[in-house]
Structures are given as C-alpha cells and as structure tokens.
N, C-alpha and C positions, 0 to 999 in steps of 0.2 A: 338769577345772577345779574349784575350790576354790565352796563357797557362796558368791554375790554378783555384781559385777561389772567389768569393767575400767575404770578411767577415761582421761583426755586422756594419763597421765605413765604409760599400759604398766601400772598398780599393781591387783590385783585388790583391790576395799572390798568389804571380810566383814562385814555387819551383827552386829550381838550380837545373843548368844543371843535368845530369846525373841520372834522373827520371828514374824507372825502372819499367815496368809491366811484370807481370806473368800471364798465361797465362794454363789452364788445362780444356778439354773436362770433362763433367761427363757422363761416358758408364758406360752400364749396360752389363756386360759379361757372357756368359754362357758355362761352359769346358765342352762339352760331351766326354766321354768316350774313343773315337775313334781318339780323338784329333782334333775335330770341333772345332771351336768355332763361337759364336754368339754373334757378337756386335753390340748394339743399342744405341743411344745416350738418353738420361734422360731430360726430358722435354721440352720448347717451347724453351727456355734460356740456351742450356747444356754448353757455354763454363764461366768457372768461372773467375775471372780477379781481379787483386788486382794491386796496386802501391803502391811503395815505393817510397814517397818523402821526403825531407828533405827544411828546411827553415835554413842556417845557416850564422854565423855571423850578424844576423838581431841586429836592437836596442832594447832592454825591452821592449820597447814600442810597437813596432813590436811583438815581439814575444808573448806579454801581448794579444794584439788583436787576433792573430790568437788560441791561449791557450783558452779564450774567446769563441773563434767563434763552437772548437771543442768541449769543456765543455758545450756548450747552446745545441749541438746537441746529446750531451748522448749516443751517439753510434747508436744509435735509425733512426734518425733523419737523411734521405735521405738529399744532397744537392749538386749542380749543378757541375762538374768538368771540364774544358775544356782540351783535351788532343792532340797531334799533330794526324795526322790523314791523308794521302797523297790522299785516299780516297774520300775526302769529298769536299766540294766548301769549299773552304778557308783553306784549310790545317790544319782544326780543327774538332774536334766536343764536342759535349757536351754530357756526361754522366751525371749517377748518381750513386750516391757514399756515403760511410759512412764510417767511422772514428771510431773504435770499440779501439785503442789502440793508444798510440802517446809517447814518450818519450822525453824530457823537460830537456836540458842541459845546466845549468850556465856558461860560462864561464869567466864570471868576474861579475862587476859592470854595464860595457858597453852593453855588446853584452852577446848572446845567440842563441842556436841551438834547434828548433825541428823538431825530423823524426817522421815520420807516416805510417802508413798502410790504404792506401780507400780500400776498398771493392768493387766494382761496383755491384750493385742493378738494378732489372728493375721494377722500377714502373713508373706510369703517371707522 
C-alpha cells in the first residue's frame, strides 16, 4: 500500500511531503532524596506517536471525501495508516491511528487545505 490512507470512495489520501511524527516515551520517575532516580517505562505500549499531516491544494472534492472520512470516524474510531518505515519489508508499515482534531482551510472556490493530527492507538 502507498503512504497514507484509504477513505469512504476506495481512494488512498497521500499526505504531502513533509509528514511529520512525534515521538515521547511515557516513564514513570521517582527523585529520591540523595538524587537517585528511578525510571521505568509505563505500560506494554510506552512510546506515544502522533503525525501531522496535511492534504493541501486538493479539489473540494478531494477534500469533501477526506473531511468525510474523518467526520464518520468521530475521533473514536481507530483506522489503518501506512507510514514510511526503513524497518520493515517494503519500506512501510501500517499502523493504527485516530483523528481527534483536523483543521479545514478554503482557499478559494477550487482547492482546499486539510491538516490533521493521527494519534497512533494499539488495538487488534
């Protein structure tokens, strides 16, 4: 599969270039007195992971579907992300992801820009 994801119309949405992930450990730290400390990491899953992508200059059309696709998913609603990956057999892999926020910019009549925030979730 191609970077990105599939929407409601079958269509895989390829974000532009310059995709960006973040990336933070969740430790649980403990300062003793003597200036110890003790760190352990927080759960089976501790490093957190979000991208920012953007879809821009797309058609209404385009950007109606992908608007769409995140609005059916309510935030809630895990689905499939493919990300580059040098790791992996084929220079991809696939996550799972959710969509908690997205921002929706007109720029004319023709075209239109949305950025987004995925979350990366691990469920089945």
């Amino acid at each position: 599969m191609a970077i990105g994801f599939t929407d409601l119309t079958s269509t895989v949405r390829t974000p532009d270039k310059g995709m960006t992930k973040s990336s933070s450990p969740t430790v649980h730290k403990i300062q003793f007195g003597d200036g110890y400390m003790q760190r352990v990491t927080e759960g089976i899953n501790p490093i957190k992971e979000s991208y920012q992508v953007s879809f821009s200059n797309r058609t209404r059309t385009d950007i109606d579907d992908i608007v769409a696709f995140l609005d059916n998913k309510k935030g809630v609603t895990a689905f499939n992300f493919t990300v580059p990956d040098t790791n992996s057999s084929g220079n991809e892999k696939t996550i799972k992801v959710i969509c908690e926020s997205y921002n929706l910019n007109w720029i004319n009549g023709i075209a239109s820009t949305v950025s987004a925030t995925f979350l990366r979730v691990y469920e089945p």
